[in-house]
NURO-611757 format. One record per residue: x, y, z of N, C-alpha, C in turn; residue in one letter. Coordinates in Angstrom, 1 decimal. Each point is the difference from the previous one (the first is absolute). Example, Ala and Ser with C-alpha at 12.3 -4.5 7.8 and 13.67 -1.06 7.14 Angstrom:
BEGIN
<<13.2; -5.7; 7.8>; <-0.9; 1.2; 0.0>; <0.9; 1.2; 0.0>; "A">
<<-0.4; 1.1; -0.7>; <0.9; 1.1; 0.0>; <-0.8; 1.1; 0.8>; "S">
***
This chain:
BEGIN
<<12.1; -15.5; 20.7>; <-0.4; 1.2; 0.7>; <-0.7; -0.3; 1.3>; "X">
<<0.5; 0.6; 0.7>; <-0.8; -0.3; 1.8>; <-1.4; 0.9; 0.2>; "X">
<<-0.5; -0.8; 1.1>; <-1.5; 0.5; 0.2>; <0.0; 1.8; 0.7>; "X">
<<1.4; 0.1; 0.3>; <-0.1; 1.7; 0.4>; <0.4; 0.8; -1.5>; "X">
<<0.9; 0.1; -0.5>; <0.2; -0.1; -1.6>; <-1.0; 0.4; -1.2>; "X">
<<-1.0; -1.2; -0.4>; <-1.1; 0.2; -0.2>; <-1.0; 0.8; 0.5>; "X">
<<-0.2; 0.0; 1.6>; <-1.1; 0.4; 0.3>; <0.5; 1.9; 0.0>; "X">
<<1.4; 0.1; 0.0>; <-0.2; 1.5; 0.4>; <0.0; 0.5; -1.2>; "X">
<<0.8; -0.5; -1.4>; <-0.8; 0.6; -0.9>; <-1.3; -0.2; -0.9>; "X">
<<-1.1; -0.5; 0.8>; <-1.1; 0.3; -0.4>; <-0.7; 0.5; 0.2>; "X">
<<0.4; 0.2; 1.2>; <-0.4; 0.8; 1.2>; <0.0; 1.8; -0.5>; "X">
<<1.2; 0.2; -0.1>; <0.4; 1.0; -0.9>; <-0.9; 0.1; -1.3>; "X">
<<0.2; -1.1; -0.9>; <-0.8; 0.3; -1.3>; <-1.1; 0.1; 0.1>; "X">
<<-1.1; -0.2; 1.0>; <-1.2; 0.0; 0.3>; <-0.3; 1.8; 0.2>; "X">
<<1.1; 0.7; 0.9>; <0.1; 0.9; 0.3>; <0.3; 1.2; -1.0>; "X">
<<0.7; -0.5; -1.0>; <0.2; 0.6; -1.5>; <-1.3; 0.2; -0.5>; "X">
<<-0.9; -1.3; -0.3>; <-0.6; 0.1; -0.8>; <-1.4; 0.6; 0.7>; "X">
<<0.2; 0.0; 0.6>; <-1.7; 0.7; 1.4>; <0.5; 1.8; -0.8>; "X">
<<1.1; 0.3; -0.1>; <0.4; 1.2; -0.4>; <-0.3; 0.3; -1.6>; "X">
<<-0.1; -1.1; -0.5>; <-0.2; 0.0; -1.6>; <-1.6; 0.0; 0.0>; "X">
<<-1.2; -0.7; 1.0>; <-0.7; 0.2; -0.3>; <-1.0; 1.2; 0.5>; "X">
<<0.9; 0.8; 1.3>; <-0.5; 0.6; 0.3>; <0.1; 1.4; -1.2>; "X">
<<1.1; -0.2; -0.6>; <0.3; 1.2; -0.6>; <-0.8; -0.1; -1.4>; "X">
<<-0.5; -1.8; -0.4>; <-1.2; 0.2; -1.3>; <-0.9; 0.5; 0.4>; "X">
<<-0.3; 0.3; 1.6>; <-1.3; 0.3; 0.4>; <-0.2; 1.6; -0.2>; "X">
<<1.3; 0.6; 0.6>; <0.1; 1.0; -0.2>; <-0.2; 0.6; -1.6>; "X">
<<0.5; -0.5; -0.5>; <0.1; 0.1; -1.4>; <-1.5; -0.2; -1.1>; "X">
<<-0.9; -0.8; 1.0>; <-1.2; -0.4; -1.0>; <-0.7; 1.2; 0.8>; "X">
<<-0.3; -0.1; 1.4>; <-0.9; 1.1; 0.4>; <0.4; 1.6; 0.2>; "X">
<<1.5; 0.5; -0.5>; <0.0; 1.0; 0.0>; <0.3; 0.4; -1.5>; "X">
<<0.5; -0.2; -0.6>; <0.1; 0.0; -1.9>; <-0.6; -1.0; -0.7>; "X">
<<-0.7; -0.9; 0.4>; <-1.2; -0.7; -1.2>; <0.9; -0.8; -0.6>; "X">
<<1.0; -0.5; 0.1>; <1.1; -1.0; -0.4>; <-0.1; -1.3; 0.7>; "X">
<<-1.4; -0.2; -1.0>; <-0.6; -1.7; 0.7>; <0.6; -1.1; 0.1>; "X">
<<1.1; -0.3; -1.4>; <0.7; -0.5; 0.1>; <1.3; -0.2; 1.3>; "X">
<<-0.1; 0.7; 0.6>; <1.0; 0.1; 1.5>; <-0.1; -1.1; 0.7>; "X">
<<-1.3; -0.2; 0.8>; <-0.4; -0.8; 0.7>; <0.2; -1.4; -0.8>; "X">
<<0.0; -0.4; -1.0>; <-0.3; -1.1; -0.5>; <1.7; -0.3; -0.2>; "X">
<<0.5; 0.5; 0.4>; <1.6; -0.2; -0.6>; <0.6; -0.5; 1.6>; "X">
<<-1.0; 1.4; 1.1>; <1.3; -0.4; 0.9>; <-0.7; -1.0; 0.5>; "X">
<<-1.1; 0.2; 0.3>; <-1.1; -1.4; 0.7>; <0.5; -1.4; -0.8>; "X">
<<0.4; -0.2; -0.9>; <0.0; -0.7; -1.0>; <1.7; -0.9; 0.5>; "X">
<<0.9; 1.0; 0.2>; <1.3; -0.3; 0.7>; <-0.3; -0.4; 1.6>; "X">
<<-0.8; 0.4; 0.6>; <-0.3; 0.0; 1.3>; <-0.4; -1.4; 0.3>; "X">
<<-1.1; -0.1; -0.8>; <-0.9; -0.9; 0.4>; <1.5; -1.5; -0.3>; "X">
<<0.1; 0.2; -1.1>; <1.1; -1.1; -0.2>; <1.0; -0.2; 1.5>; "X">
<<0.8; 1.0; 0.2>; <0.9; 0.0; 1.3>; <-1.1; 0.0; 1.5>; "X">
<<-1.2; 0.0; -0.4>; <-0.4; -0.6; 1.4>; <0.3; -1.2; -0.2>; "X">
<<-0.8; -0.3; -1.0>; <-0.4; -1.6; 0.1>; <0.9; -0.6; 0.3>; "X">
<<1.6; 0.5; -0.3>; <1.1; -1.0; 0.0>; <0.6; 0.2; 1.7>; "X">
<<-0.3; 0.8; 0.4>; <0.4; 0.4; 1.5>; <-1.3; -0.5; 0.7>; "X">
<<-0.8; -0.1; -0.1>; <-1.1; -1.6; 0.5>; <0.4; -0.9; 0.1>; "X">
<<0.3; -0.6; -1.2>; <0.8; -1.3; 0.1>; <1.5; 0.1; 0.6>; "X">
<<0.5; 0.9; 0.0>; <1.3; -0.4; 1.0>; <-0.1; -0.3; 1.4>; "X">
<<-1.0; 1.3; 0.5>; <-0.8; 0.4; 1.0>; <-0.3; -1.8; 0.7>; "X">
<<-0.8; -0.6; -0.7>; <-0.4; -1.0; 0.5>; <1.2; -0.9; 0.0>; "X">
<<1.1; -0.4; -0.9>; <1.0; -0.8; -0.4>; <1.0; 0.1; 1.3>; "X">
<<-0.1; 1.2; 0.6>; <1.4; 0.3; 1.1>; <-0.7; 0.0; 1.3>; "X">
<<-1.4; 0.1; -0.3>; <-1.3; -0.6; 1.1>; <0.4; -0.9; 0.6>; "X">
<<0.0; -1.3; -1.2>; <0.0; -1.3; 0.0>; <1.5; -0.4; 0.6>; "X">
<<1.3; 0.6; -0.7>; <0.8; -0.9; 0.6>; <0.5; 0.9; 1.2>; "X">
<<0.2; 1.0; 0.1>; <-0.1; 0.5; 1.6>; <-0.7; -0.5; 0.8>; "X">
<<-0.6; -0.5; -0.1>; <-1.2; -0.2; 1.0>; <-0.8; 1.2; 1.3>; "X">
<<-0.3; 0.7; -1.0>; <-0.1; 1.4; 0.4>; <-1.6; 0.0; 0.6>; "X">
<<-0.3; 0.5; 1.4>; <-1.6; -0.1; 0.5>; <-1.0; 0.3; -1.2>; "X">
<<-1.3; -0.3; 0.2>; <-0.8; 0.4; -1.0>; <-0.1; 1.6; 0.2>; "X">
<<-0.2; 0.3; 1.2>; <0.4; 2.0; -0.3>; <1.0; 0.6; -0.5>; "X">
<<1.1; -0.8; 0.0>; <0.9; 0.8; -0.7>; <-0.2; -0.2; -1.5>; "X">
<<-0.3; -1.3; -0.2>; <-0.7; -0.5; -0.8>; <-1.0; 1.3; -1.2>; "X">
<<-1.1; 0.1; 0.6>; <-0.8; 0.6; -0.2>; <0.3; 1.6; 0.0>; "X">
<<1.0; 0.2; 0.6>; <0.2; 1.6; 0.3>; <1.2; 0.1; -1.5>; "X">
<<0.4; -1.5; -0.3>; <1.3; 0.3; -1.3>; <-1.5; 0.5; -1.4>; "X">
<<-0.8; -0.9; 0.0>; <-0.8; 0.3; -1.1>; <-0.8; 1.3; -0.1>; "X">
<<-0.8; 0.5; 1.3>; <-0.3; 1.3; 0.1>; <0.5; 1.2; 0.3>; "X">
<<1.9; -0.4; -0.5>; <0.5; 1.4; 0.0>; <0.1; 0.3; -1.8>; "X">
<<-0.2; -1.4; -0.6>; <-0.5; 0.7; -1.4>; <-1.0; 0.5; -0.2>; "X">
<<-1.3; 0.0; 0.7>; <-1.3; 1.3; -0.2>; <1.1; 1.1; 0.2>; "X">
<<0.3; 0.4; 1.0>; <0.2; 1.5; 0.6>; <1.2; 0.0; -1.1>; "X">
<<-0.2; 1.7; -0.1>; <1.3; 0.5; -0.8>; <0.6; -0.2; 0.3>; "X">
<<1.6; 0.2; 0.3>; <1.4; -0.1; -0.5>; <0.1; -0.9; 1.9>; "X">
<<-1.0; -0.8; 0.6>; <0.4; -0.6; 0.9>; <1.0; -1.5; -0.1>; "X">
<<0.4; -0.1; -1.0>; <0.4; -1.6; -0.8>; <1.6; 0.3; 0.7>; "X">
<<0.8; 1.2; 0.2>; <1.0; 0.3; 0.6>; <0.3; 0.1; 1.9>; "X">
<<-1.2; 0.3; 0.2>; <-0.2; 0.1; 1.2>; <0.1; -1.3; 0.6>; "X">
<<-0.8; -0.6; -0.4>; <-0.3; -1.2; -0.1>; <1.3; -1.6; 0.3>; "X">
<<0.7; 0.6; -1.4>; <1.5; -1.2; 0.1>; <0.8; 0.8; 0.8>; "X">
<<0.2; 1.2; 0.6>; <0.9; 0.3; 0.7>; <-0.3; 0.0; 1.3>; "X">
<<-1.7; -0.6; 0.3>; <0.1; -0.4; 1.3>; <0.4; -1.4; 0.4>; "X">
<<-0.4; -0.9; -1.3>; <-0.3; -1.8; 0.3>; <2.1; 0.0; -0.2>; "X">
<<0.2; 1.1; -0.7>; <2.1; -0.1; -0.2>; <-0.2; 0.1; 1.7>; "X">
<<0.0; 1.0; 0.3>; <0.6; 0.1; 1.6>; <-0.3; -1.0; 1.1>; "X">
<<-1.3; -1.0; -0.2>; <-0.2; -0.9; 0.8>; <0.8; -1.1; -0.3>; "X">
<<0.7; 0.1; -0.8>; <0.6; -1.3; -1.0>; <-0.6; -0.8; -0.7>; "X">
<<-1.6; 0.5; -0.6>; <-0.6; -1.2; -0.2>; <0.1; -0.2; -2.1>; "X">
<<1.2; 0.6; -0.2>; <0.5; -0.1; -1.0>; <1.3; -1.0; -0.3>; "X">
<<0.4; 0.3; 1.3>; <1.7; -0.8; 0.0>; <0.6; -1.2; -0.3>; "X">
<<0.9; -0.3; -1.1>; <0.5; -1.6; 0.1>; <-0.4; 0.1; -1.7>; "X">
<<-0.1; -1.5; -0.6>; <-0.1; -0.2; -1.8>; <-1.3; -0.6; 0.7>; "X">
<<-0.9; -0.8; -1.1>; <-1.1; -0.2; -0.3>; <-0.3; -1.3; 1.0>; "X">
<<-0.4; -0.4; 1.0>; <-0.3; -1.0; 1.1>; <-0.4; -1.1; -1.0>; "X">
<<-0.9; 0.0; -1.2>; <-0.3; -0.9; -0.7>; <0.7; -0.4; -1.1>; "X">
<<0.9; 1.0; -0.1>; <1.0; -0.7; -1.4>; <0.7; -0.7; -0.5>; "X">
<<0.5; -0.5; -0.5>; <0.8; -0.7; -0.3>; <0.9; -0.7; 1.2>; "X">
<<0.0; -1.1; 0.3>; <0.9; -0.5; 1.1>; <-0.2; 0.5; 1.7>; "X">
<<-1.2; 0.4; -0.1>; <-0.5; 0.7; 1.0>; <-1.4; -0.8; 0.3>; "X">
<<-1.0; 0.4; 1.0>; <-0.9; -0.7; 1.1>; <-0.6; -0.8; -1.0>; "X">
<<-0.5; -1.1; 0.9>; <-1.5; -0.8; -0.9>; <-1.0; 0.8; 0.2>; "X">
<<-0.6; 0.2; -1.0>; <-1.5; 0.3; -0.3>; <-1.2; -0.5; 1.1>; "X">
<<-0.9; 0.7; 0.7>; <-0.8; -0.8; 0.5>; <-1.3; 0.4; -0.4>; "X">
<<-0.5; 0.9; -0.8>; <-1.3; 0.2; 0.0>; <-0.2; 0.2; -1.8>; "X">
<<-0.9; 0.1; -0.6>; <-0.2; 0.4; -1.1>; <0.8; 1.4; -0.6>; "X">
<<-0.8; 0.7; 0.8>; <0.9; 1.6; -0.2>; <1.9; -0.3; -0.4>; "X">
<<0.6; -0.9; 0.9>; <1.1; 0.3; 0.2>; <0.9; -1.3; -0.9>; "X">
<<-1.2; -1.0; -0.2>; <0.0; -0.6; -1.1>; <0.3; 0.6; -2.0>; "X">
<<-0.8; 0.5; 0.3>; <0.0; 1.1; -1.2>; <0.8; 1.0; -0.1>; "X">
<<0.5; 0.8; 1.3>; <0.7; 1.1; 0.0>; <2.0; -1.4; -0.2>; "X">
<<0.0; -1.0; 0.6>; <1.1; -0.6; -0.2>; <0.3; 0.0; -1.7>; "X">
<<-0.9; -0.7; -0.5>; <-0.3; -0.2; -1.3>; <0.6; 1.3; -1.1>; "X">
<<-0.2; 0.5; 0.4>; <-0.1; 2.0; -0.4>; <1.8; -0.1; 0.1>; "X">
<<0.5; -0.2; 1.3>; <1.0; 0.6; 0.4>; <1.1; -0.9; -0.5>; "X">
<<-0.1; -1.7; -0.3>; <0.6; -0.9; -0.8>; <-0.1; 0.1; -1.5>; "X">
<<-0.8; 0.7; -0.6>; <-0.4; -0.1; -1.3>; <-0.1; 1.4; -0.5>; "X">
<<0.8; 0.9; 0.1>; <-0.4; 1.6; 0.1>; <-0.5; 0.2; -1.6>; "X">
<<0.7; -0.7; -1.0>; <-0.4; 0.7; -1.3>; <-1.4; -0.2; -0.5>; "X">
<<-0.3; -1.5; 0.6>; <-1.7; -0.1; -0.2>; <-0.6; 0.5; 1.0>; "X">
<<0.6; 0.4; 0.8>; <-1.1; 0.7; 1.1>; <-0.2; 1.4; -0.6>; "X">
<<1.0; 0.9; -0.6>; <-0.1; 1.1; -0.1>; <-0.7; 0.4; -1.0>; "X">
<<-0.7; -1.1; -1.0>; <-0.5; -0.3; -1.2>; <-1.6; 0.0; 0.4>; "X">
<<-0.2; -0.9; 0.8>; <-1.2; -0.1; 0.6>; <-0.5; 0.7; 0.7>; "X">
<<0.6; 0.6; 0.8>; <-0.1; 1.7; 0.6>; <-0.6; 1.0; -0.7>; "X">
<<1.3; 0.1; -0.8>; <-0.6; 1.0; -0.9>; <-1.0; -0.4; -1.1>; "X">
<<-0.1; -1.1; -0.5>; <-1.5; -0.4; -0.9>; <-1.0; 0.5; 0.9>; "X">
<<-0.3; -0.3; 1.7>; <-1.0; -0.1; 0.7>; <-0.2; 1.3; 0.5>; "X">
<<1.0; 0.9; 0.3>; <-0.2; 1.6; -0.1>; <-0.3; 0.3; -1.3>; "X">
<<0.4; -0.2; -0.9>; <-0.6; 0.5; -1.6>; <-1.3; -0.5; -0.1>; "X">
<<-0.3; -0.6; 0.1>; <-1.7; -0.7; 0.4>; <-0.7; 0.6; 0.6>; "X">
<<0.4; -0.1; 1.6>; <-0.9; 1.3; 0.9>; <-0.3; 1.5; -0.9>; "X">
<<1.3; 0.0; -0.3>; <0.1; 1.9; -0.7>; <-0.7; 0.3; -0.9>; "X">
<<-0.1; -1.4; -1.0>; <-1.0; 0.5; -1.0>; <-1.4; -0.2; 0.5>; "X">
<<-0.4; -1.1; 0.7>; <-1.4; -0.3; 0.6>; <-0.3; 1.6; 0.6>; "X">
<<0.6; 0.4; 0.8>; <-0.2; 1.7; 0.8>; <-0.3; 0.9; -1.3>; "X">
<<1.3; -0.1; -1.1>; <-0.6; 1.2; -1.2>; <-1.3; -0.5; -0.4>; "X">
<<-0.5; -0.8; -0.3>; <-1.1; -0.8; -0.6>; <-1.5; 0.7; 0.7>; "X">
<<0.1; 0.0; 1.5>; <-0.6; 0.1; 0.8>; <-0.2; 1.4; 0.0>; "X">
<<0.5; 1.0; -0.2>; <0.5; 1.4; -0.2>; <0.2; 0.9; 1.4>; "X">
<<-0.4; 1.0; -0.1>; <0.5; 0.8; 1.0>; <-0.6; -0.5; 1.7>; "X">
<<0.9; -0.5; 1.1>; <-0.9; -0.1; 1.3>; <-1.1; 0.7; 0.2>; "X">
<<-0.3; 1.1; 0.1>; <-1.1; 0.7; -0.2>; <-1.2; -0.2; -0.2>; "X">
<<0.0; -0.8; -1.2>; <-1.2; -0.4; -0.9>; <-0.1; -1.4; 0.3>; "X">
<<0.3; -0.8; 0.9>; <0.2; -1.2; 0.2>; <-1.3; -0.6; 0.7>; "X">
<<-0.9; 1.1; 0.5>; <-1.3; -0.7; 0.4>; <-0.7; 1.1; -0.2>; "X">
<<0.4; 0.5; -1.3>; <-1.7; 1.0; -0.3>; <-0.7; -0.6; -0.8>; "X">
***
C-alpha cells in the first residue's frame, strides 16, 4: 500500500468517524443516550490514534517540513479537516511515489526512519506492534476517563 493510499483513506476514516462522534454527542446531549458518546468517541479515539501514527510514518519517509509536519497532526483536532488536509500535501506531491524507506529503497539515516524502515520491511510485525501500542494508548485514555475530568 503507498504512502498516498493509506494516508487518504484515513484521512477519510478520521472524517467518518468525527461524524460518529459527533452524532454520539448529539445523541447523549439531546436524548440522554449516554451510551452514544462512548461508542463513537470510542471508534474515534481508536482511528485517530491510527492516523497519528501514519501522520508521523509519511512525515518520516516523505520527508515532509515540520509544518507540514505539524499541520498533518493538527488537522486531527479539528473536525472533518483530516481531508483537507491530504488533498493539499496530494496536490504538492508530497504523497507521490511507494514508500522511500521500503523495501529496496533509501538507507535509513536517523532513528525515526530507522524504525519507520523496520515497519516498512517487516509489515506483519510492524502492524502487530502498532496496533498492541494503539490498544495500549486506547485503553490507558479509557482508564483515565473522560478529557474533561483529566485535571479536576
Amino acid at each position: 500500500m503507498t504512502p498516498r493510499i493509506l494516508y487518504k483513506r484515513l484521512a477519510l476514516a478520521e472524517v467518518i468517524t468525527w461524524t460518529l462522534l459527533i452524532l454520539g454527542m448529539v445523541g447523549k446531549y439531546g436524548f440522554g443516550l449516554d451510551w452514544a458518546t462512548t461508542v463513537g468517541g470510542s471508534i474515534h479515539g481508536f482511528v485517530f490514534l491510527c492516523y497519528t501514527v501514519a501522520t508521523i510514518a509519511v512525515w518520516t519517509d516523505k520527508r515532509w517540513s515540520a509544518g507540514t509536519g505539524l499541520m498533518g497532526l493538527a488537522s486531527a483536532v479539528i473536525p472533518y479537516a483530516t481531508v483537507p488536509f491530504e488533498r493539499s500535501v496530494e496536490r504538492r506531491g508530497l504523497l507521490e511515489g511507494h514508500w522511500r524507506l521500503g523495501p529496496g529503497g533509501e538507507q535509513s539515516r536517523t532513528l525515526a526512519e530507522r524504525t519507520l524502515a523496520f515497519a516498512l520491511r517487516s509489515p506483519v510485525v510492524a502492524l502487530v506492534v502498532t496496533l498492541i501500542m494503539v490498544a495500549v494508548v486506547f485503553s490507558l485514555l479509557l482508564v483515565a476517563g473522560k478529557p474533561t475530568e483529566w485535571f479536576s
